[in-house]
MARMARFI-361981 format. One record per residue (C-alpha): residue number from 1; y, x, z. Coordinates in pm, whole numbers. Each point is the difference from the previous one (the first is absolute). Layout:
! residues N
(NUM,(Y,X,Z)),
...
END
This chain:
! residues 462
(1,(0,0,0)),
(2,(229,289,69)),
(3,(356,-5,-233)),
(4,(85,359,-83)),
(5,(337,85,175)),
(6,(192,79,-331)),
(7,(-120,-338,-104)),
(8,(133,-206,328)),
(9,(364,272,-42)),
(10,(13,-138,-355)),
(11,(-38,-374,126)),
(12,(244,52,322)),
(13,(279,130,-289)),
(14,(-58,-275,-244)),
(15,(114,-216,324)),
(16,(290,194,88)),
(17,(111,-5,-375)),
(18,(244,-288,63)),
(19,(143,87,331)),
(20,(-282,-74,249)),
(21,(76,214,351)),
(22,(-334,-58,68)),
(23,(-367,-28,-164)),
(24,(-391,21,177)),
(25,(-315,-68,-168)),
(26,(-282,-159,160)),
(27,(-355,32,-204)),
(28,(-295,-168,133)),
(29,(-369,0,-53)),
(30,(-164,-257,242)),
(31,(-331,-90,2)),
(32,(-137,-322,146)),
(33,(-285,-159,128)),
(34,(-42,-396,152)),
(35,(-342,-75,123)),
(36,(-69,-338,222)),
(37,(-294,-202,47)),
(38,(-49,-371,61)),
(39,(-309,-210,100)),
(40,(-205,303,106)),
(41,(61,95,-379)),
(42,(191,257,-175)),
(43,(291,-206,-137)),
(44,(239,269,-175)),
(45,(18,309,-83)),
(46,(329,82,-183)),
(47,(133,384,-99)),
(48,(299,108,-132)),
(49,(266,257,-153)),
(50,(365,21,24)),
(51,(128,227,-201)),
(52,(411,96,-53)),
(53,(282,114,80)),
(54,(358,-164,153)),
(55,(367,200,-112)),
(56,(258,-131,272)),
(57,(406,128,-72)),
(58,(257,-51,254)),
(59,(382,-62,-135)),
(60,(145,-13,343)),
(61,(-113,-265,208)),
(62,(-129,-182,-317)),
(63,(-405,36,-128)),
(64,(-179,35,-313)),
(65,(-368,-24,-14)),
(66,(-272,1,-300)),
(67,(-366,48,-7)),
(68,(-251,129,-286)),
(69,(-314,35,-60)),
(70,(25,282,-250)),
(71,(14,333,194)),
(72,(31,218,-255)),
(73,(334,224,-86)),
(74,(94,-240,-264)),
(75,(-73,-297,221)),
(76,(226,92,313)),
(77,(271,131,-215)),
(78,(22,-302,-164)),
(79,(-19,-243,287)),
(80,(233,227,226)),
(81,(271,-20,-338)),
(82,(-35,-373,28)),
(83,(58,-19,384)),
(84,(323,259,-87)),
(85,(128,-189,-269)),
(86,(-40,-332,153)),
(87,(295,64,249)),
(88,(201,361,-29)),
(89,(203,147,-236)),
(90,(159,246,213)),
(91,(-36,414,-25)),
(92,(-390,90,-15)),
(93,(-168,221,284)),
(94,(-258,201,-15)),
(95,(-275,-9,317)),
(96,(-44,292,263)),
(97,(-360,238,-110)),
(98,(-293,-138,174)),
(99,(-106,134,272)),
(100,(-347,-108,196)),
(101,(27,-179,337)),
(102,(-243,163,210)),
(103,(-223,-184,286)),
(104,(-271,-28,203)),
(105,(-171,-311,0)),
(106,(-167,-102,355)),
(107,(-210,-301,-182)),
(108,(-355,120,-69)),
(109,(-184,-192,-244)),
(110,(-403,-32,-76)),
(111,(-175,-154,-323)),
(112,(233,-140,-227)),
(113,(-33,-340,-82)),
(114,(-199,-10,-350)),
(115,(-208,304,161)),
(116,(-145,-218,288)),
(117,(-308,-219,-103)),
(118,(81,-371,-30)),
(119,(-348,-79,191)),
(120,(188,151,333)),
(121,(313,-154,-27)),
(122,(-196,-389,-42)),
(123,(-188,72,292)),
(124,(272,50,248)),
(125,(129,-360,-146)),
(126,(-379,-129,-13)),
(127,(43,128,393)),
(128,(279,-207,115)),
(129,(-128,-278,-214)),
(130,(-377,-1,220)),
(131,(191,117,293)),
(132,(227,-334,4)),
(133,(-337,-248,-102)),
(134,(-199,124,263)),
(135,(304,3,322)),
(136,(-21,-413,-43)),
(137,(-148,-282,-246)),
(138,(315,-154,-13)),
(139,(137,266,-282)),
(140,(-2,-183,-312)),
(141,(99,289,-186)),
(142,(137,367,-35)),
(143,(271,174,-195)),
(144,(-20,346,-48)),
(145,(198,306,-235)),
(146,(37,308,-22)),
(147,(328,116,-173)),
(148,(33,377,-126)),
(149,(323,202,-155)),
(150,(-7,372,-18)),
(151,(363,80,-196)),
(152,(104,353,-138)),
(153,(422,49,-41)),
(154,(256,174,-168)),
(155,(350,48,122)),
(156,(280,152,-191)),
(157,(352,7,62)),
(158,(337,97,-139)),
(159,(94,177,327)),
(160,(-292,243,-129)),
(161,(-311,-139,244)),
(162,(-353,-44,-134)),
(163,(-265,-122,194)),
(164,(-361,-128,6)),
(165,(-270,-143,184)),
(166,(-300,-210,74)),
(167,(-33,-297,190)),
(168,(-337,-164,88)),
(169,(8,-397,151)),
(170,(-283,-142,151)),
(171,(7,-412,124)),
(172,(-291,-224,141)),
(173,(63,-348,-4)),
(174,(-186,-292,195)),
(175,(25,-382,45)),
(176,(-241,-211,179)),
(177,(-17,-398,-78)),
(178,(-144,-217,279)),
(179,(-86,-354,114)),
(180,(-48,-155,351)),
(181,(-21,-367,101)),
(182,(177,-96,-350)),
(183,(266,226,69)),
(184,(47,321,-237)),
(185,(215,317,47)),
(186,(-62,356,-158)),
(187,(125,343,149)),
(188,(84,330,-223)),
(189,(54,368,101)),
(190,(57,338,-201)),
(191,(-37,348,59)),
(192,(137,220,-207)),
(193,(129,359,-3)),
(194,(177,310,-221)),
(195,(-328,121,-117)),
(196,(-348,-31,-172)),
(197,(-248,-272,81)),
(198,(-246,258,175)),
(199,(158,-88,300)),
(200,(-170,-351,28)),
(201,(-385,184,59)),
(202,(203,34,353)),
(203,(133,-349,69)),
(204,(-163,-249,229)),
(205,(-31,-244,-264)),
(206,(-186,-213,205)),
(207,(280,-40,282)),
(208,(265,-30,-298)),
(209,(-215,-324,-100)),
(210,(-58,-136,367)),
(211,(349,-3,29)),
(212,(99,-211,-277)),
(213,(-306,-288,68)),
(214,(113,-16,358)),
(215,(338,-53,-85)),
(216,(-75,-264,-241)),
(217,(-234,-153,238)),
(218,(243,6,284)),
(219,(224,-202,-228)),
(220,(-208,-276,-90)),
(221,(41,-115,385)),
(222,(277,107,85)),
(223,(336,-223,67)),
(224,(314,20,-144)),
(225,(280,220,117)),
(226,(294,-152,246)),
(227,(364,76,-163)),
(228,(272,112,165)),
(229,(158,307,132)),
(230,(-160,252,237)),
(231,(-157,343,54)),
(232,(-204,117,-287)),
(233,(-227,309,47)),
(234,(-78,131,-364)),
(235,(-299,223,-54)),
(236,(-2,342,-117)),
(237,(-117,87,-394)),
(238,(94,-249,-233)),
(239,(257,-159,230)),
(240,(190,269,-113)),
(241,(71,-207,-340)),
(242,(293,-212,223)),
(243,(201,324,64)),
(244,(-76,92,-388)),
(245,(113,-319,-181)),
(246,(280,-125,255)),
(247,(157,360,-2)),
(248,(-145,266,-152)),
(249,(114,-165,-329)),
(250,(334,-28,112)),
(251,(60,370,82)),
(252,(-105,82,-358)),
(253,(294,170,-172)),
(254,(-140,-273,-308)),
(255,(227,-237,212)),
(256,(215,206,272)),
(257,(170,117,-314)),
(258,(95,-375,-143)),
(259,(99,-109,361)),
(260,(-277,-207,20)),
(261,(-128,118,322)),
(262,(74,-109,353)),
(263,(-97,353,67)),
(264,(341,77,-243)),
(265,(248,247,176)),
(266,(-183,42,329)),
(267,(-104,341,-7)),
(268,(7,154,340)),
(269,(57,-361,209)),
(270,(-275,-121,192)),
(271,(-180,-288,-212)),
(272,(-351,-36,241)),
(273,(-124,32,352)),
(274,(-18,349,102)),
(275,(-348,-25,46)),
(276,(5,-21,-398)),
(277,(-69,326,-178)),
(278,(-91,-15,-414)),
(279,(-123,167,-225)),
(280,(-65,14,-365)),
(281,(-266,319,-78)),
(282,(-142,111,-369)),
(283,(-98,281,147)),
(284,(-333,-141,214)),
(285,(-346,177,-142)),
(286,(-157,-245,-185)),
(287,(207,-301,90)),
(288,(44,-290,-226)),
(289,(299,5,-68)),
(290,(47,402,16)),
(291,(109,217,-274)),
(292,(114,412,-80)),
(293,(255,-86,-233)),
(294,(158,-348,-34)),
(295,(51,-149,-336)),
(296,(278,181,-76)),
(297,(-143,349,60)),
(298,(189,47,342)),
(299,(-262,146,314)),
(300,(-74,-273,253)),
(301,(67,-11,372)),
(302,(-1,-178,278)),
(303,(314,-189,55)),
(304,(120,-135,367)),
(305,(164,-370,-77)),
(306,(60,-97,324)),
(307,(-38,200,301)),
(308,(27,-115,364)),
(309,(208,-375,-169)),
(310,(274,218,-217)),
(311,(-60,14,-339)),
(312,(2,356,-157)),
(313,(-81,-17,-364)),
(314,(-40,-236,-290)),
(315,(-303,3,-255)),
(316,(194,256,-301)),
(317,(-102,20,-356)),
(318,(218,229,-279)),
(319,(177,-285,-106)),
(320,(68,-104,380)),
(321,(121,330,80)),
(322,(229,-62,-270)),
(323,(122,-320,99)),
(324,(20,67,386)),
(325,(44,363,80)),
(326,(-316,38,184)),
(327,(-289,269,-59)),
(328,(-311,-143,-194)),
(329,(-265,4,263)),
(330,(-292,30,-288)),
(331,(-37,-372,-57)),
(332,(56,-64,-342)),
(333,(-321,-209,-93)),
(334,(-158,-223,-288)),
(335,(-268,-147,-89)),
(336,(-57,148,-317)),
(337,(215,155,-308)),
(338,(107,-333,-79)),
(339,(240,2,269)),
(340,(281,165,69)),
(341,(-54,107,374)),
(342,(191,-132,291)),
(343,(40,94,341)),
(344,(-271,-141,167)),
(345,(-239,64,354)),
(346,(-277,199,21)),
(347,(-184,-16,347)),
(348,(229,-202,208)),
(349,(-37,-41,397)),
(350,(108,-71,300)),
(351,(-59,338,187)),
(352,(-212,-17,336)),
(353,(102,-123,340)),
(354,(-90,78,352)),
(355,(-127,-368,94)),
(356,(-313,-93,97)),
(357,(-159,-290,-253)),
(358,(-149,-137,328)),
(359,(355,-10,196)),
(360,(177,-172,-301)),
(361,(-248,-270,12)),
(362,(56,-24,419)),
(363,(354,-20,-113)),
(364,(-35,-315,-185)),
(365,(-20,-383,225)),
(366,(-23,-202,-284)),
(367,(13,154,-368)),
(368,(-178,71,-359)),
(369,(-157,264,-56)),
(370,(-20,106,-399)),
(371,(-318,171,-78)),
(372,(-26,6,-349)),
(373,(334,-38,-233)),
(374,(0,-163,-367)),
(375,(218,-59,-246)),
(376,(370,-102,-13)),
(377,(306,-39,-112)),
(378,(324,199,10)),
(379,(360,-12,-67)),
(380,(91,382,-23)),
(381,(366,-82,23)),
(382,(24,-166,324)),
(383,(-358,153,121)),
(384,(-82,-357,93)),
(385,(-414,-82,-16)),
(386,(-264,-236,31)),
(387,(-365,174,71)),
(388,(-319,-192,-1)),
(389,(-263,124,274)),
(390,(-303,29,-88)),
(391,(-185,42,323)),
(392,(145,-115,326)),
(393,(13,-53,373)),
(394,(153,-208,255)),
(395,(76,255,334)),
(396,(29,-210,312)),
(397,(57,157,338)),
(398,(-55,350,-119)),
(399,(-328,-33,-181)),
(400,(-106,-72,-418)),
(401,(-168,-350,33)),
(402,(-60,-246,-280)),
(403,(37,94,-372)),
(404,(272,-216,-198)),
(405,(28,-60,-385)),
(406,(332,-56,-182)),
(407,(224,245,131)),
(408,(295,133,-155)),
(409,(278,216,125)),
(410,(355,-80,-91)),
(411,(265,240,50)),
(412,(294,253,-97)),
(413,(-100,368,-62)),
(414,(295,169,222)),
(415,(-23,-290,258)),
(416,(-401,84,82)),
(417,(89,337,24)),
(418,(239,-36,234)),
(419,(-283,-231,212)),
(420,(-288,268,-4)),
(421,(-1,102,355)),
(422,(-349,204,8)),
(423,(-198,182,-258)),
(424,(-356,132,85)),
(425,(-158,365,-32)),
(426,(-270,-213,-229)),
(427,(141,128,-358)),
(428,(-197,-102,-294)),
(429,(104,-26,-396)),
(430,(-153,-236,-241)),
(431,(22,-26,-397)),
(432,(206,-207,-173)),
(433,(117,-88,-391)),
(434,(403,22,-14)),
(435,(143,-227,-233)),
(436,(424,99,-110)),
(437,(192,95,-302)),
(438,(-231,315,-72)),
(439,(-314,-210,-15)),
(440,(-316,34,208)),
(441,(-38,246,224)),
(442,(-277,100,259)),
(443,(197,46,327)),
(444,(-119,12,355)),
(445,(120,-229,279)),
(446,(-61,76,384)),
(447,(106,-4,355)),
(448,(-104,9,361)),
(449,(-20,-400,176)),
(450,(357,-150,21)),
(451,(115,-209,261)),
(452,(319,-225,-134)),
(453,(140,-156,319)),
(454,(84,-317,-212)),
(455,(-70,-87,-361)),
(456,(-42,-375,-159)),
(457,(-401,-76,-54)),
(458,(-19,-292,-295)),
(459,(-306,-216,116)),
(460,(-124,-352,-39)),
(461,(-43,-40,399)),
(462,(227,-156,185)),
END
């Protein structure tokens, strides 16, 4: 896949031709491979290329971006002369020589995925699938995938950076149907990690199942959720997606720099409890949402957000650090060349606490606690959210009793912050699919268990 550098110089000064003070080159080879089961059958099994290259120009604060499939000399010329010409006609530039950006990767990597037997990778899904049938009768059926991406880039830029490197993604994928007394419920779960699939000979795929019929079972009886407002305890892992959708957007230079933020010209001023520290991390061996170099060639790093409630740096891409004046903190990401890359997270958390996760719940008279987060919905402007919970508890005189169904937690990014009054030493990250202007994205959300002193529960219960 590798352009030759006099190639990628050639491209970069076709861009600059019309007055350009900027011009990078992403090239891409990405393989891909989807495999799932249904029915105690093999269902799919789906594998793909991606193959191209994106040429991005900045003209000030203004973009140009065009993609091509055609990676040869005459091919980027000629699509970098159309991005020129399709908004300069100032003085042309000519790009800095390219020099390699050296690294050392901490991700280690085993078969890649078209070298692994297909037999192996159906039987950790043929796994969960018996797994899940045999834990209770009441499964009706099982879900299970297996998705695969191992992606080689190039990086070029006018500044005179070249860069390349490998990235291996691994995902495994369950959901378990069942039905109880008429009632029916299912339960889904995914592990997934910056890496090869080898990793699954060593994961207690039998738990991973138990877990998801047991949930779905405890559903099928249990009663719906009481609304109102009150303490809500909200488990480590993937409760960690509240902190990354209700602010982590917001302090993405994608929309501190349009004022779109409530996070917008805060820097410094205390914004959370100080119990709050954050943290946004590409640099985490083998983490799912880890990189060496972001999209935009820059080294990665582990960026402090937040730390004891003041906030202390935004989310920077190139075009941020334009825009705002603040350093890119190697999180220019994409999903593939057919974005242009956008400042997005990486591994995003809540840092660890000094709290007990038995205390907190001692803490609590009457409260929810949030087990297991879902899905929901986000104004990044105002920060204000609406999460469905996916697995919850009613706490009553210091103690998790009955499991509730329904839940939902309604709030204002900033406001819960401020309400967090004890974060656990129980820090745990989970994997996640980030969804923004750049496309999808893997990206890993986390935390220790929260305690919000107050926060509104939607329910059905009176």
């Amino acid at each position: 896949m590798i352009v030759q550098p006099h190639i990628l110089t050639k491209a970069l000064d076709a861009a600059l031709s019309t007055g350009a003070d900027f011009a990078d080159i992403f090239v891409e080879d990405t393989y891909s491979s989807n495999l799932s089961i249904l029915s105690s059958k093999a269902d799919q099994a789906i594998v793909g290329q991606l193959y191209g290259a994106g040429i991005r120009l900045f003209f000030g604060h203004e973009i140009v971006y065009v993609t091509t499939n055609d990676l040869s000399e005459q091919g980027l010329v000629k699509a970098a002369l159309n991005a020129a010409k399709s908004r300069g006609t100032g003085e042309a530039k000519k790009a800095m020589p390219l020099m390699q950006v050296p690294f050392d990767s901490v991700h280690t990597y085993g078969e890649k995925p078209w070298e692994m037997n297909r037999d192996r990778k159906f039987a950790w899904m043929n796994s969960l699938d018996q797994h899940a049938r045999n834990r209770n009768s009441a499964v009706t059926q099982v879900e299970a995938a297996l998705n695969e991406k191992f992606q080689k880039v190039q990086i070029a830029n006018s500044r005179g950076l070249m860069a390349y490197d490998e990235r291996a993604y691994s995902r495994l994928n369950m959901e378990v149907f069942v039905e109880h007394m008429g009632v029916k419920e299912s339960s889904s779960e995914r592990y997934g990690h910056m890496g090869t699939s080898e990793l699954y000979d060593g994961l207690n795929l039998q738990s991973f199942a138990h877990e998801n019929v047991d949930r779905a079972m405890g559903l099928t009886t249990a009663k719906f959720a009481p609304a109102g407002e009150m303490p809500v305890l909200i488990d480590n892992s993937f409760g960690g997606v509240l902190f990354h959708e209700a602010c982590g957007h917001g302090l993405e230079t994608t929309s501190v720099a349009k004022d779109s933020s409530v996070f917008c010209g805060k820097m410094g001023q205390k914004i959370a409890n100080e119990c709050v520290t954050a943290i946004d991390d590409g640099t985490i061996k083998n983490g799912w949402g880890s990189l060496n170099i972001d999209d935009e060639g820059n080294k990665t790093k582990r960026t402090t957000l937040i730390e004891n409630g003041v906030l202390k740096s935004y989310i920077v891409d190139e075009m941020g650090a334009r825009q705002t004046g603040y350093d890119v903190t190697g999180s220019g990401r994409r999903q593939s060349y057919k974005y242009a890359p956008a400042s997005r997270m990486r591994n995003t958390f809540i840092d660890a606490g000094k709290d007990s996760f038995e205390e907190m719940i001692r803490d609590v008279d009457y409260g929810l606690y949030a087990k297991n987060m879902g899905g929901g919905s986000v104004n990044p402007g105002t920060g204000d959210y609406n999460f469905q919970v996916r697995e919850a508890y009613i706490i009553r005189n210091g103690r998790i009793e009955e499991m509730v169904k329904g839940a939902c937690l309604i709030g204002r990014g900033i406001d819960t912050l401020g309400k967090i009054t004890k974060v656990s030493n129980e820090l745990k990250l989970a994997t996640g699919m980030c969804g923004s202007v750049s496309g999808s994205i893997p990206a890993a959300v986390g935390q220790p268990q929260i305690l919000v002193s107050s926060l509104m529960v939607g329910g059905r219960a009176g």
